[in-house]
C-alpha positions in Angstrom: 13.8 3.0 -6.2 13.8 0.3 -3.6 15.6 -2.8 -4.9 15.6 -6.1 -2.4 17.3 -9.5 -3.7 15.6 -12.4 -2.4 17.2 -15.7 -2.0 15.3 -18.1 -4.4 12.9 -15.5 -5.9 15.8 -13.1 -7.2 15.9 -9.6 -7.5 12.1 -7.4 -6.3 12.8 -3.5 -7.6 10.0 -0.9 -6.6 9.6 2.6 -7.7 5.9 3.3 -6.4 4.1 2.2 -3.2 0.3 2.9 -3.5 -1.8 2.8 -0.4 -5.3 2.6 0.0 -6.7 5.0 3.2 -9.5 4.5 4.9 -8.4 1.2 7.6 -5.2 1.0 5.8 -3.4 4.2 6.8 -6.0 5.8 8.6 -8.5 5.0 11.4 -12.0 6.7 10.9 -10.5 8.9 8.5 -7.3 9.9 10.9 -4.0 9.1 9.6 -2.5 6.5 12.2 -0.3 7.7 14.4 3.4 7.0 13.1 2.3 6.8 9.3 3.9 10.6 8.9 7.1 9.6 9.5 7.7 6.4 7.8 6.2 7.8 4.6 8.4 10.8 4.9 11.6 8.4 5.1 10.1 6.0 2.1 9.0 9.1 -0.1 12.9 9.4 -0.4 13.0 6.4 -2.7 9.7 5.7 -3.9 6.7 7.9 -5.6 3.8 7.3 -3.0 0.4 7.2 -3.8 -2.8 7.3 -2.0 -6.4 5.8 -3.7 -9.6 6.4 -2.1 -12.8 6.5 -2.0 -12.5 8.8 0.9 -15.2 7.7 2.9 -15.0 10.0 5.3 -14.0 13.2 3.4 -10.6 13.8 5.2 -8.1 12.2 3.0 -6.6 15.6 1.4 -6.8 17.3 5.3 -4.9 14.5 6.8 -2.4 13.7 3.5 -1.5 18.0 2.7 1.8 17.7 5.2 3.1 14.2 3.1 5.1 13.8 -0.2 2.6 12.2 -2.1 -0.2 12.3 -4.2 -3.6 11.9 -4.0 -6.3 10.1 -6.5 -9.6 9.7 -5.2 -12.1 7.5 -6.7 -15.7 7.3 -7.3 -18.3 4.9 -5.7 -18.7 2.6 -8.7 -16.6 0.4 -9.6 -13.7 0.6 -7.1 -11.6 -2.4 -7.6 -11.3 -1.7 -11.2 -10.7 2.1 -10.6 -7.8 1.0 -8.5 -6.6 -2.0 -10.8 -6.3 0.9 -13.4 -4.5 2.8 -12.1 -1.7 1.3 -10.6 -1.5 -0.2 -14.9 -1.2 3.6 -15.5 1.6 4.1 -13.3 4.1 2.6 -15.8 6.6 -0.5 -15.8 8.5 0.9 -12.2 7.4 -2.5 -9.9 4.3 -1.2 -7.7 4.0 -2.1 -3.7 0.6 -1.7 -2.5 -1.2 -2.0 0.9 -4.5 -2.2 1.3 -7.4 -4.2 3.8 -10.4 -4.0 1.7 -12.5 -6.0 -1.0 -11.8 -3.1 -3.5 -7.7 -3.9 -3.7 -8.3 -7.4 -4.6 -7.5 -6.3 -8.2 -4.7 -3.8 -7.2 -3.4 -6.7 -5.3 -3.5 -8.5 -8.6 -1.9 -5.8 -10.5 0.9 -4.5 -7.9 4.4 -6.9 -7.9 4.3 -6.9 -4.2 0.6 -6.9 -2.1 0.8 -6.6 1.2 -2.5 -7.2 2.9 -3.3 -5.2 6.2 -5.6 -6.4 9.2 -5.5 -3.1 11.1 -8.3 -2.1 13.7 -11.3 -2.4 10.7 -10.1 -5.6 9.8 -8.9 -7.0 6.6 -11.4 -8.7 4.0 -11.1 -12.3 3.1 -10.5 -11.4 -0.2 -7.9 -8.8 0.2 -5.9 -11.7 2.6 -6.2 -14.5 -0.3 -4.7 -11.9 -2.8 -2.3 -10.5 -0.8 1.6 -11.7 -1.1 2.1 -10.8 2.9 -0.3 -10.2 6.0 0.8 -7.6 8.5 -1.2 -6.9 12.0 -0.9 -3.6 10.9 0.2 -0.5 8.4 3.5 0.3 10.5 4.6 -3.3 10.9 3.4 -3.5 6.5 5.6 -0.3 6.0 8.6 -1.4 7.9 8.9 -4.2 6.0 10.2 -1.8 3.0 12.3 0.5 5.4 14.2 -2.4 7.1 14.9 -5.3 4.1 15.8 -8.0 5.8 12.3 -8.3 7.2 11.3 -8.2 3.6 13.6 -10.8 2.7 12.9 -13.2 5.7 9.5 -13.2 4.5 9.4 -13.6 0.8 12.6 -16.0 0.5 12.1 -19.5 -0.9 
């Protein structure tokens, strides 16, 4: 569990971070260099999840190495797929990152959305729903290793 108290907002406690793949942790299906290790380190505190549509068939090749688990979704219905199943992960708070218009509603559902513009860009809807914009997944995932980035961010 990751717990952060925030100045005005009070106390953020997170026992999963779910990620979406495809321009979110991975570049045309590669997982970005530097993703390994920072999942490794967070997998010590939090259950990670990855949800995908796996566009470009790779995600359990370039996931097998990691501690975490893989759900891969079909082509219909995507945001709701997603939406569901961070609801099925229990009352543990929920981090997820994600770029696309299909974690809109995961953005919704998670406590903490953090909205990634990465090389394929980020969708205008993922950005409006998203609690923080990063340029990118490792500066998104730092935020939850080093907490007083977190905390400069979401204080009030």
């Amino acid at each position: 569990m990751l717990t952060y108290d925030i100045p005005g907002a009070g106390r953020l406690a997170f026992g999963h971070l779910v990620l979406d793949f495809n321009g979110t942790i991975a570049s045309d299906g590669v997982l970005i260099s530097g993703v390994s290790e920072r999942l490794e380190t967070l997998s010590e505190k939090l259950r990670i999840h990855v949800i995908t549509a796996d566009t470009n068939g790779s995600v359990h090749r370039e996931c097998e190495h990691l501690p975490l688990q893989v759900q891969v979704i079909g082509n219909m219905d995507q945001a709701g797929e997603k939406a569901r199943f961070i609801r099925g992960l229990g009352e543990d708070g929920i981090v997820a990152i994600g770029n696309g218009v299909n974690d809109r509603l995961m953005f919704e559902t998670a406590d903490l959305a953090i909205a990634v513009l990465g090389r394929e860009g980020c969708s205008s809807e993922a950005l409006m729903h998203g609690d923080i914009v990063v340029r990118d997944i490792l500066d998104g995932l730092d935020l939850l290793l080093h907490p007083n980035r977190l905390i400069a961010t979401l204080r009030r």
